[in-house]
DRENMIVO-166277 format. One line per field, with one value per residue: residue in one letter; x, y negated, z of N, C-alpha, C, O in turn. Coordinates in steps of 0.02 Angstrom, whole numbers, m for minus. Atoms other than C-alpha are relative to their C-alpha. Layout:
<tormis>
residu c(A, ...) $
npx c(X, ...) $
npy c(Y, ...) $
npz c(Z, ...) $
capx c(X, ...) $
capy c(Y, ...) $
capz c(Z, ...) $
cpx c(X, ...) $
cpy c(Y, ...) $
cpz c(Z, ...) $
opx c(X, ...) $
opy c(Y, ...) $
opz c(Z, ...) $
</tormis>
This chain:
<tormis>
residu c(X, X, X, X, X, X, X, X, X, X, X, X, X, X, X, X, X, X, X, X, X, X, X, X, X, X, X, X, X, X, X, X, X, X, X, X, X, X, X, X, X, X, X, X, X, X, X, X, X, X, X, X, X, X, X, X, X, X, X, X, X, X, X, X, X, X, X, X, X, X, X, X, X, X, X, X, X, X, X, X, X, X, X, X, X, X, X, X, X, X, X, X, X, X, X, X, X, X, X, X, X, X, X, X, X, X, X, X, X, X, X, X, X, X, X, X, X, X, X, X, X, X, X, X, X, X, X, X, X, X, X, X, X, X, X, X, X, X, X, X, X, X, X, X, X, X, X, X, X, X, X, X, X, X, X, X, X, X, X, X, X, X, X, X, X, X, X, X, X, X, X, X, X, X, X, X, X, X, X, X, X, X, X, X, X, X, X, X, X, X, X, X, X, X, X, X, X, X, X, X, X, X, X, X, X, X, X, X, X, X, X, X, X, X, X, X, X, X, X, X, X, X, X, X, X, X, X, X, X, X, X, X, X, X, X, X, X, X, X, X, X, X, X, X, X, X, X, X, X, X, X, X, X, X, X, X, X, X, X, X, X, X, X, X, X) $
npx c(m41, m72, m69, m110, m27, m67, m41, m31, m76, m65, m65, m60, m63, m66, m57, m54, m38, 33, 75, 46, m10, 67, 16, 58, 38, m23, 26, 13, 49, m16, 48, 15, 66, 40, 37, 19, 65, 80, 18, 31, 87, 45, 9, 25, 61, 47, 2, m53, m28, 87, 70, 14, m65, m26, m62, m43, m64, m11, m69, m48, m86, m48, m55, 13, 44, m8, 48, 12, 3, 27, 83, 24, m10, 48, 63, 6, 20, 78, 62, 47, m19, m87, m3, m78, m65, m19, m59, 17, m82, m72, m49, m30, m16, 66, 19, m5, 51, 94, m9, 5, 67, 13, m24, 34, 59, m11, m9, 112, 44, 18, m11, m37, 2, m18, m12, m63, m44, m52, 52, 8, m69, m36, 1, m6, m76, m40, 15, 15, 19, m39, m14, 82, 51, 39, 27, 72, 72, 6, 61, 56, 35, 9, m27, 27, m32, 22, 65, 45, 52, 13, 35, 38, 88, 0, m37, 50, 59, m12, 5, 66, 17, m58, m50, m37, m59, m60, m41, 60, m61, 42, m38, 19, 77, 2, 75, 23, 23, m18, 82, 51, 18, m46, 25, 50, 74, 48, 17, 33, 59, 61, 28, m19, 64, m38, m74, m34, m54, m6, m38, m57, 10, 47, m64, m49, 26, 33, m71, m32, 49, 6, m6, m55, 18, 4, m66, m12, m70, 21, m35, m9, m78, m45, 41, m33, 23, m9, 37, m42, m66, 16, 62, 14, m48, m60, m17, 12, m35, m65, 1, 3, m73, m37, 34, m35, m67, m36, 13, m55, m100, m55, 5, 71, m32, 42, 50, 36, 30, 69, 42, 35, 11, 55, 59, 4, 20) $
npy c(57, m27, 36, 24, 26, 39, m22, 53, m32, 34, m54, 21, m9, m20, 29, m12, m57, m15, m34, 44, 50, m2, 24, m11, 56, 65, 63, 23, m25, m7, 52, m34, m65, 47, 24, m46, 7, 45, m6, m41, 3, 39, m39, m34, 47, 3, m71, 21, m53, m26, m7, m95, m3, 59, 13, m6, 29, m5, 18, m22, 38, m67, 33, m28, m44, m42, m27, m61, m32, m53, 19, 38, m74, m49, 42, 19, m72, m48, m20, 53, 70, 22, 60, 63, 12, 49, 23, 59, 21, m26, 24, m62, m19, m62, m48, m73, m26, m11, m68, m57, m16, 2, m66, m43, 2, m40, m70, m12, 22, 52, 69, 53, 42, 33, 50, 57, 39, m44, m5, 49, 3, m42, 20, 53, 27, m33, m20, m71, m3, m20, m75, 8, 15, m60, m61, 11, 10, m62, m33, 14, 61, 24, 71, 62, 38, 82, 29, m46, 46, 16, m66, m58, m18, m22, m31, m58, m31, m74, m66, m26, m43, m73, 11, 35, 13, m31, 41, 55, 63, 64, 60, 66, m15, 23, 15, 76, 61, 47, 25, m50, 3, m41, m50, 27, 69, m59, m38, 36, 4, m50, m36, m44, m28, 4, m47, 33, m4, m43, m22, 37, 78, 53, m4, 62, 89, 2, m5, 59, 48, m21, 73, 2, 6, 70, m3, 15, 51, 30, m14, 45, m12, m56, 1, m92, m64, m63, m14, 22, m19, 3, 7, 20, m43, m10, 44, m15, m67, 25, 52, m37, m22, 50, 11, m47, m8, 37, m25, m71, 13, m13, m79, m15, m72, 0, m18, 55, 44, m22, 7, 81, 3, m22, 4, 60, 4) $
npz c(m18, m15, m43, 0, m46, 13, m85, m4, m55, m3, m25, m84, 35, m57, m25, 26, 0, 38, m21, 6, m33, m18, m68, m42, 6, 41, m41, 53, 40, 58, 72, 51, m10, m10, 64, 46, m34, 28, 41, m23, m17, 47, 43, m34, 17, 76, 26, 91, 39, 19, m50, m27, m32, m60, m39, m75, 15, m79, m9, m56, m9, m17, m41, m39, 16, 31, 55, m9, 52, 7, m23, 46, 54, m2, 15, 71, 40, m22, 75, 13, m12, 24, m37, 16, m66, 39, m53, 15, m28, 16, 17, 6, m24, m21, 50, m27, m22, 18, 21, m63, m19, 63, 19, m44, 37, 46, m6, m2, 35, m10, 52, m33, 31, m50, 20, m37, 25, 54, 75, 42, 2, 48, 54, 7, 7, 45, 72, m3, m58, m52, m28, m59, 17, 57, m51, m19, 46, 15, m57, 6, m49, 36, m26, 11, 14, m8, m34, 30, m6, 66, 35, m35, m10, 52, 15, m29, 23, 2, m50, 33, 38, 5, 78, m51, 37, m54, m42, m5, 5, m20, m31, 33, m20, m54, m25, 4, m63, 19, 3, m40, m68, m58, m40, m39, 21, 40, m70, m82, 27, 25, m79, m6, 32, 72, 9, 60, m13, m53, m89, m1, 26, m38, m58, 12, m31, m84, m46, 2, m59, m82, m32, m42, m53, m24, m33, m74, 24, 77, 41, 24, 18, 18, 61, 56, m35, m55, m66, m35, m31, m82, m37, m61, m40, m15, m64, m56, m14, 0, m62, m48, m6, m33, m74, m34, m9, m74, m65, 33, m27, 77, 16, m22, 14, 49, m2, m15, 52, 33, m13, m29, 64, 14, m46, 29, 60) $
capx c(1521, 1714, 1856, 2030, 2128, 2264, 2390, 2515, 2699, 2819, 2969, 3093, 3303, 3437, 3573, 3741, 3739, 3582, 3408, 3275, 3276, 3109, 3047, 2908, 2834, 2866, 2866, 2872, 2736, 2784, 2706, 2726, 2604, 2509, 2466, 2459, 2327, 2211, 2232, 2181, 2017, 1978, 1992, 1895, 1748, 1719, 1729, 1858, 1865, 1657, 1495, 1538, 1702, 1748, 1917, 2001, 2141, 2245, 2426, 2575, 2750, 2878, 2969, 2838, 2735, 2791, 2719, 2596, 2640, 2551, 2381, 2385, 2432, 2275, 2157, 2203, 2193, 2010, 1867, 1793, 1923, 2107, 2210, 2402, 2546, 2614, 2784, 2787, 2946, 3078, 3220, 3393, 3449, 3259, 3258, 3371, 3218, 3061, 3135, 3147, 2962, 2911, 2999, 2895, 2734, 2782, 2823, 2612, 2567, 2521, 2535, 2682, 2718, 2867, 2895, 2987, 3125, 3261, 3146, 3101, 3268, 3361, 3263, 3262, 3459, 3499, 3479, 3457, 3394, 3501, 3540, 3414, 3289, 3281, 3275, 3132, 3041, 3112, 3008, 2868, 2854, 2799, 2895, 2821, 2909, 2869, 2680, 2563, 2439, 2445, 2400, 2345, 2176, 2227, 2363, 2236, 2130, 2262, 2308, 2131, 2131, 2285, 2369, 2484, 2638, 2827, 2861, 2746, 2873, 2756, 2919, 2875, 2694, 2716, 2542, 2510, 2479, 2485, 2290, 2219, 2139, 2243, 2197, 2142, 2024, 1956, 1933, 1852, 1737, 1641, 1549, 1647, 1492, 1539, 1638, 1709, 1854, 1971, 2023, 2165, 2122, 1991, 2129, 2223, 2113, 2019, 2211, 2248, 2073, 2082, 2094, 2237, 2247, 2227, 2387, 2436, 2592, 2562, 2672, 2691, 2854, 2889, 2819, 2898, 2775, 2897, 2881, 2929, 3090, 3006, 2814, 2715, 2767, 2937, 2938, 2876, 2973, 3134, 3097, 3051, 3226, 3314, 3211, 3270, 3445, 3460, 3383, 3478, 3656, 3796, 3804, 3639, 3658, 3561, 3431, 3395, 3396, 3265, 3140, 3158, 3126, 2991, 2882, 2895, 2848) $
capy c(541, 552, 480, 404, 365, 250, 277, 134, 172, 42, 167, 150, 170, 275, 239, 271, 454, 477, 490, 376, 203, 178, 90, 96, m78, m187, m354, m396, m344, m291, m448, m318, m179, m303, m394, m236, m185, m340, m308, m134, m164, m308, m161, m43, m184, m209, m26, m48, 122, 168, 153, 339, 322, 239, 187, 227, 121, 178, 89, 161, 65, 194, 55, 126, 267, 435, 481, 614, 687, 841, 757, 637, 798, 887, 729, 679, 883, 921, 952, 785, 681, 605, 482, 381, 385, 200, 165, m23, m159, m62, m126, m37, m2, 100, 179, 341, 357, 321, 464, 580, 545, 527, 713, 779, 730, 789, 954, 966, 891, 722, 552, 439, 273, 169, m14, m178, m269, m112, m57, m226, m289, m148, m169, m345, m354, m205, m137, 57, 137, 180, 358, 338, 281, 420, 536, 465, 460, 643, 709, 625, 464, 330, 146, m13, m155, m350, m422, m298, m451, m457, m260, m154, m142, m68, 25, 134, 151, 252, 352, 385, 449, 581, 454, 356, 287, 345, 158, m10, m170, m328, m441, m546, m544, m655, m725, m908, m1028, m1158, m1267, m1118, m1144, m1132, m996, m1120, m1252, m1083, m998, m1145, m1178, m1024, m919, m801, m687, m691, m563, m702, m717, m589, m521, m601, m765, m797, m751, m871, m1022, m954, m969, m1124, m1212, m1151, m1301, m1318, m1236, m1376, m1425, m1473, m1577, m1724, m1703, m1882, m1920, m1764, m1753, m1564, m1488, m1411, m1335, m1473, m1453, m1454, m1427, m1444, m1257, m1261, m1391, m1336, m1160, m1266, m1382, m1210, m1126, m1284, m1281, m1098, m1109, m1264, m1165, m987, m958, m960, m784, m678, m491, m446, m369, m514, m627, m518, m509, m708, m703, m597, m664, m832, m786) $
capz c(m945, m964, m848, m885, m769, m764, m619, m617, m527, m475, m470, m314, m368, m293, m175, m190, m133, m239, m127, m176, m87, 19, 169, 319, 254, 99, 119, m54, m181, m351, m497, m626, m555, m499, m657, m756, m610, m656, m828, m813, m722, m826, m963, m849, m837, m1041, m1063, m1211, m1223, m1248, m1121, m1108, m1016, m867, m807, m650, m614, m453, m405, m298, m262, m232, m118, 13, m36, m85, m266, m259, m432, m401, m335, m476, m623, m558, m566, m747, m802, m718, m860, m935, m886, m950, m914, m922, m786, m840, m739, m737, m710, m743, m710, m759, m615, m574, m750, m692, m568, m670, m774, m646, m611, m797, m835, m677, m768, m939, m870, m849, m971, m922, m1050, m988, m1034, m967, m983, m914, m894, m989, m1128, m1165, m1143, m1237, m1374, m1379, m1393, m1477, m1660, m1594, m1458, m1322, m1262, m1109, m1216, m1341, m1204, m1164, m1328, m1362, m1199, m1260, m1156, m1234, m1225, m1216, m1245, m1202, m1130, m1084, m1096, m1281, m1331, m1192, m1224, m1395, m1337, m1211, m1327, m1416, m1285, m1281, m1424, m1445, m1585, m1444, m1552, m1468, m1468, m1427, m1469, m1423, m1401, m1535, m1482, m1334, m1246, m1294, m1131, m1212, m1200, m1086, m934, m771, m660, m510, m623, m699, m530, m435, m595, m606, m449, m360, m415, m576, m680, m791, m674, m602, m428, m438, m505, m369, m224, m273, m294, m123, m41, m135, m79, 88, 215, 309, 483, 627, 724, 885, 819, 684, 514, 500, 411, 362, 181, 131, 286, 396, 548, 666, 769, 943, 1008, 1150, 1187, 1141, 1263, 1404, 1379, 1363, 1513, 1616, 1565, 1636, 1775, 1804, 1769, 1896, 2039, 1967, 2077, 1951, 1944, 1926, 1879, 1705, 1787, 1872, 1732, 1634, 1770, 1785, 1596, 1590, 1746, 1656, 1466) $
cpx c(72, 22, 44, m10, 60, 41, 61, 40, 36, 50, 69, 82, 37, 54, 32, 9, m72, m80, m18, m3, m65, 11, m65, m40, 38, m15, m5, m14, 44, m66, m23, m68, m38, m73, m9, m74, m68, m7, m37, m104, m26, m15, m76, m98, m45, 10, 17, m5, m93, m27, 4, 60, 23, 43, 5, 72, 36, 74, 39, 65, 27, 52, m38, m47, 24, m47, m44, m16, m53, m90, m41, m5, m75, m63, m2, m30, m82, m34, m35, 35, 95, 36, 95, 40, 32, 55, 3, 58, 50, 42, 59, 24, m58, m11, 36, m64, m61, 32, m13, m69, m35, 13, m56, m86, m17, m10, m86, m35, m46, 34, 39, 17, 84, 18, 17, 54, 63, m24, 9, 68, 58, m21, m6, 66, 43, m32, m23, m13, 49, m8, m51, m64, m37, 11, m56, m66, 21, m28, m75, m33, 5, 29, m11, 39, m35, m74, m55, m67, m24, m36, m19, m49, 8, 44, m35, m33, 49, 23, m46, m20, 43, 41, 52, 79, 74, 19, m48, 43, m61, 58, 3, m68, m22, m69, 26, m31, m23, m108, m42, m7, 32, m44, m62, m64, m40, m34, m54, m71, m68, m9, 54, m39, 9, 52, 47, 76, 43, 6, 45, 9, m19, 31, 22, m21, m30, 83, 23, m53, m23, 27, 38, m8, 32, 70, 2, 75, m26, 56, 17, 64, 40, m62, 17, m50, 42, m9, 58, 44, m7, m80, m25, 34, 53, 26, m14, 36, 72, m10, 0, 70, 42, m5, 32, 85, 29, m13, 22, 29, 33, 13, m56, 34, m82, m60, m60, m55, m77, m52, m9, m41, m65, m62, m3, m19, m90) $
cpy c(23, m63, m1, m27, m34, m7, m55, m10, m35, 40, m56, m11, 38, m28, 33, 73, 37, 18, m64, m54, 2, m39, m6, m51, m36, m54, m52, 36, 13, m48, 80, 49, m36, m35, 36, 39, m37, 18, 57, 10, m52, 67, 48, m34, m7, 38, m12, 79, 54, m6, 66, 17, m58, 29, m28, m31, 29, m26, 29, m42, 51, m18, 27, 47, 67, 11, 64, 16, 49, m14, m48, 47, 11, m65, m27, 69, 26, m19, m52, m44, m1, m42, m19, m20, m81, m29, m71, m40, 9, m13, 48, 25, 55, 33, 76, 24, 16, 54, 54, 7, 44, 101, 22, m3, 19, 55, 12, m35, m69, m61, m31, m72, m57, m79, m44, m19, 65, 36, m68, m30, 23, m12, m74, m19, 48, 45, 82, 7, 12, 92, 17, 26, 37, 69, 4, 23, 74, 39, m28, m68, m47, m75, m53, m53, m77, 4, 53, m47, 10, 74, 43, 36, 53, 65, 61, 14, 67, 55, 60, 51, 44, m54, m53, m9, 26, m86, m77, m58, m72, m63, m63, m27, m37, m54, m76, m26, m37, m36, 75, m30, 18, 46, m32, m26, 66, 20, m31, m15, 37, 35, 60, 88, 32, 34, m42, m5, 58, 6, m59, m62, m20, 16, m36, m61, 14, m40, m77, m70, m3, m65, 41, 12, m74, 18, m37, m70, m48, 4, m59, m17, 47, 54, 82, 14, 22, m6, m70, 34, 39, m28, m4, 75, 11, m38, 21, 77, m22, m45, 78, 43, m45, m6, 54, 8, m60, 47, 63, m15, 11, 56, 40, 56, 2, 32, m32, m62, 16, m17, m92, m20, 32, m19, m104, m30, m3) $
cpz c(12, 35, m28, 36, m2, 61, m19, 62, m16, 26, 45, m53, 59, 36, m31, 1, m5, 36, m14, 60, 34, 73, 17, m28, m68, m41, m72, m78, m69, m47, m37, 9, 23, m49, m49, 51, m22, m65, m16, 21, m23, m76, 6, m30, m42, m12, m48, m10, m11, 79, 26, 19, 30, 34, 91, m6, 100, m21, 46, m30, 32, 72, 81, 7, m39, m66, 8, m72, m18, m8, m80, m78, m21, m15, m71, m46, m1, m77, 6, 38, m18, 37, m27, 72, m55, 49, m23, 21, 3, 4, m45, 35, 42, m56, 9, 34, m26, m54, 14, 13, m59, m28, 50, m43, m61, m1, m2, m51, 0, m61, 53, m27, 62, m48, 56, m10, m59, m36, m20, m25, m39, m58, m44, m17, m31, m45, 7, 64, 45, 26, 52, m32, m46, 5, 21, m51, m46, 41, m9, 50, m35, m4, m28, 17, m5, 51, 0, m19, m86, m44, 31, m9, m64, 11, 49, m46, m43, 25, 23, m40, m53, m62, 10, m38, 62, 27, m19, m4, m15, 10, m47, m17, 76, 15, m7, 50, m16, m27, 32, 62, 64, 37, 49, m6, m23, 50, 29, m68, m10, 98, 11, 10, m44, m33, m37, 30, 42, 64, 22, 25, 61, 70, 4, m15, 56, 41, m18, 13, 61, 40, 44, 84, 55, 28, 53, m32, m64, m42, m36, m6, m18, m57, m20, 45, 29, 40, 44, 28, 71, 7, 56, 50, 14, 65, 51, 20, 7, 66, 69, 10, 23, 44, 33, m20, 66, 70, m22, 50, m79, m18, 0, m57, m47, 20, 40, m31, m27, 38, 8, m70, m24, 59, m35, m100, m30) $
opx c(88, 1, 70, m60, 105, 15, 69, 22, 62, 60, 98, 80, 38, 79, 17, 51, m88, m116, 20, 2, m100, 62, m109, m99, 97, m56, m27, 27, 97, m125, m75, m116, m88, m135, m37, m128, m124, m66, m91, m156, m86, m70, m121, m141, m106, 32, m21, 10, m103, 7, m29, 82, 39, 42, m13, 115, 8, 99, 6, 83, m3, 86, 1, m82, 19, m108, m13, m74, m85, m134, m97, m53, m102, m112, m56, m72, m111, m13, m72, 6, 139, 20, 120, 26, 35, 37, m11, 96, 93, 67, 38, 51, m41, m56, m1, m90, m100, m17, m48, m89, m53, m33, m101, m118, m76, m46, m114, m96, m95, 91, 18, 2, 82, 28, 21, 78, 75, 20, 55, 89, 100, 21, m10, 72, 101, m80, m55, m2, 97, m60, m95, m97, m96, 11, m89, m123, m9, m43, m120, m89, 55, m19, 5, 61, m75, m80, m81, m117, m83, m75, m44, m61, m30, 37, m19, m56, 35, 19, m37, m54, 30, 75, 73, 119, 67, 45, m70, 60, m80, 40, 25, m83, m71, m84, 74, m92, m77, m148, m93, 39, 35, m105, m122, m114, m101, m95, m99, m129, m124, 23, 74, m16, 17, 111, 99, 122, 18, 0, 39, 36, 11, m3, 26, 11, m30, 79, 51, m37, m67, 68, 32, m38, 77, 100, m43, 84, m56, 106, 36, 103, 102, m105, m11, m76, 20, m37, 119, 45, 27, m97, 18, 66, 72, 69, 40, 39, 110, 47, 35, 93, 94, 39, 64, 113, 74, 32, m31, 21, 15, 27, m84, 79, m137, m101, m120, m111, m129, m85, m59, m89, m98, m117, m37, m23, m103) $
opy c(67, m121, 50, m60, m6, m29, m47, m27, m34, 45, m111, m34, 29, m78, 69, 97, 82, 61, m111, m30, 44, m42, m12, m32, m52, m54, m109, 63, m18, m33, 111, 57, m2, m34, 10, 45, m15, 32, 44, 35, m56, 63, 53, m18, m5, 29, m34, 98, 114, 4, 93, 70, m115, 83, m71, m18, 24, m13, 37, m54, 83, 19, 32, 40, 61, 12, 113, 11, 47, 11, m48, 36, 2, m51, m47, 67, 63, m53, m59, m88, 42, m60, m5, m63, m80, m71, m79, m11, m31, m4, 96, 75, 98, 75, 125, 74, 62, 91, 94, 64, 103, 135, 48, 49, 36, 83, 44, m43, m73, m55, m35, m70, m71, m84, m26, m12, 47, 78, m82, m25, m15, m34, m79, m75, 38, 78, 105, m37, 4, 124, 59, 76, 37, 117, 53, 45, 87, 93, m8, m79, m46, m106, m67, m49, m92, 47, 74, m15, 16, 71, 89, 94, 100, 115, 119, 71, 127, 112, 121, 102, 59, m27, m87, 37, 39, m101, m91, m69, m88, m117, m119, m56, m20, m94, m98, m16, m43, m15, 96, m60, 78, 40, m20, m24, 60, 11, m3, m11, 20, 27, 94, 134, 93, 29, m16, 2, 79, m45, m105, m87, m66, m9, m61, m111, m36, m92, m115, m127, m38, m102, 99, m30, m113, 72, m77, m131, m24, 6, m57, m6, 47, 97, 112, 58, 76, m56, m74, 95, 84, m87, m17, 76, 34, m25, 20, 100, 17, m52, 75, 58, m13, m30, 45, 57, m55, 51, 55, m70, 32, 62, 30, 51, m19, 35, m21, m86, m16, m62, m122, m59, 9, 8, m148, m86, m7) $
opz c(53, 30, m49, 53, m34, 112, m79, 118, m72, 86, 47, m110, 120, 10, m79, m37, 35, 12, m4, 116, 5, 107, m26, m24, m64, m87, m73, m116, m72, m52, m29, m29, 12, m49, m98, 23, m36, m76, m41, m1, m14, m104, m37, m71, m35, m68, m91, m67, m20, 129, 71, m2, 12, 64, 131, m48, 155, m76, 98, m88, 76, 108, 128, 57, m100, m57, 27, m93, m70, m42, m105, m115, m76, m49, m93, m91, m40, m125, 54, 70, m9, 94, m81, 114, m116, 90, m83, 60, 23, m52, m78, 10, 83, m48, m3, 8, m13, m56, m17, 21, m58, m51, 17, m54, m69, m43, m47, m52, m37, m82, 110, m87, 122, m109, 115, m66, m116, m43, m59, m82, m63, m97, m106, m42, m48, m28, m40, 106, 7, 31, 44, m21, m63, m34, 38, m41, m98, 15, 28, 72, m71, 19, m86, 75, m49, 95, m52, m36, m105, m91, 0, 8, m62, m25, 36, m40, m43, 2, 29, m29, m112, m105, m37, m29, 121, 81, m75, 54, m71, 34, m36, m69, 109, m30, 23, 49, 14, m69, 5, 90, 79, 30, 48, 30, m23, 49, 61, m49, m30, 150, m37, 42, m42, m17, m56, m10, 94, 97, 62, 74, 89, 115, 60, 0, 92, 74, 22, 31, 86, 13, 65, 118, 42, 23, 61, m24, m112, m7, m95, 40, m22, m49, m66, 10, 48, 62, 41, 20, 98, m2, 97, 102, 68, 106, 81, 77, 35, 89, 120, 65, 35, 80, 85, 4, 107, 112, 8, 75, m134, m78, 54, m99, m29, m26, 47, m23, m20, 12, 29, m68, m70, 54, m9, m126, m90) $
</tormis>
């Protein structure tokens, strides 16, 4: 039984005085690695690539997760198993970085692959490659271009199997919507049991048939949903600060204030 692995890196971008951007928490997901994720382990699933090889799909965002280049090197190299670093989203202002990664994985010998918005982009609007870009595909990384929806499954397989083209151009290969099933009516029709739908999918009709938590305030007249202006707590926390500023003196020293503030929260 062989392994590939598919490792899937939303690369970070530099500041101005060149260290990688990053933070403790972030608060907004990357689509792209995301939906190259589901596609992935929908791949994984129908063993596209033989009964006698099963896919590993692992994701890292760079926006809060150091890469572990080294960890990931040694798990594609071990005996009876392969695999595909696939930098994902690209903008151009993160392509200096996914370089920087991309070269670190080269150097060992690892399959790279980058794609998103400046691949697709570049070659979508211009007649030659760009200087970047055929730095890229002279180190051996491979650039994919447009929907991975439309050729993935094909384009692992040749990675797979050592005959991985320098350049994947899908931009006039764009995924037809058009009379498919939405996600939700798909989701809520079949069992969440069921491999017919993904991860994804059934997240997102769970979240979008989820009943509304109860409320203390009614939302009558106020058709958008927002948060009313004023509740039963705000009220009573605004009636108790009035209460203590009338009985306050006009002067009260900040260490006063606080404790009136904190024996009243």
């Amino acid at each position: 039984m062989q392994t590939f692995h598919v490792e899937i890196i939303k690369p970070s971008h530099y500041d101005k005085d060149g260290y990688v951007i990053q933070w403790w928490k972030a608060w907004i997901p990357s689509n792209s690695m995301a939906s190259l994720y589901a596609i992935s382990q929908d791949c994984a699933a129908r063993k596209v690539l033989g009964e006698d090889v099963a896919i590993e799909v692992d994701a890292y965002d760079e926006m809060n997760i150091r890469i572990p280049v080294e960890k990931i090197a040694a798990k594609i190299r071990k005996p009876g198993h392969g695999g595909l670093v696939c930098l994902v989203g690209v903008q151009s202002n993160q392509f200096p970085r996914a370089m920087a990664i991309a070269r670190q994985f080269r150097q060992k010998g690892v399959d790279v692959a980058i794609g998103g918005f400046h691949v697709s982009g570049c070659i979508s609007m211009l007649k030659k490659l760009t200087p970047e870009l055929k730095e890229a595909v002279d180190l051996g990384i491979v650039l994919f271009a447009g929907e991975a929806e439309v050729e993935f499954e094909s384009f692992l397989k040749d990675v797979h199997g050592g005959r991985a083209k320098p350049l994947y151009n899908h931009m006039d290969a764009l995924p037809n919507l058009q009379g498919t099933t939405s996600p939700i009516s798909r989701a809520a029709s079949c069992s969440a049991t069921t491999a017919c739908c993904p991860r994804s999918t059934l997240g997102a009709a769970a979240r979008s048939n989820a009943p509304s938590a109860p409320s203390s305030t009614s939302k009558a007249g106020n058709p958008a949903g927002a948060m009313p202006t004023t509740s039963s707590g705000s009220s009573r926390r605004t009636r108790s600060r009035a209460s203590r500023a009338s009985s306050s003196p006009t002067t009260t020293s900040p260490a006063t204030a606080t404790g009136n503030r904190s024996s009243t929260a």
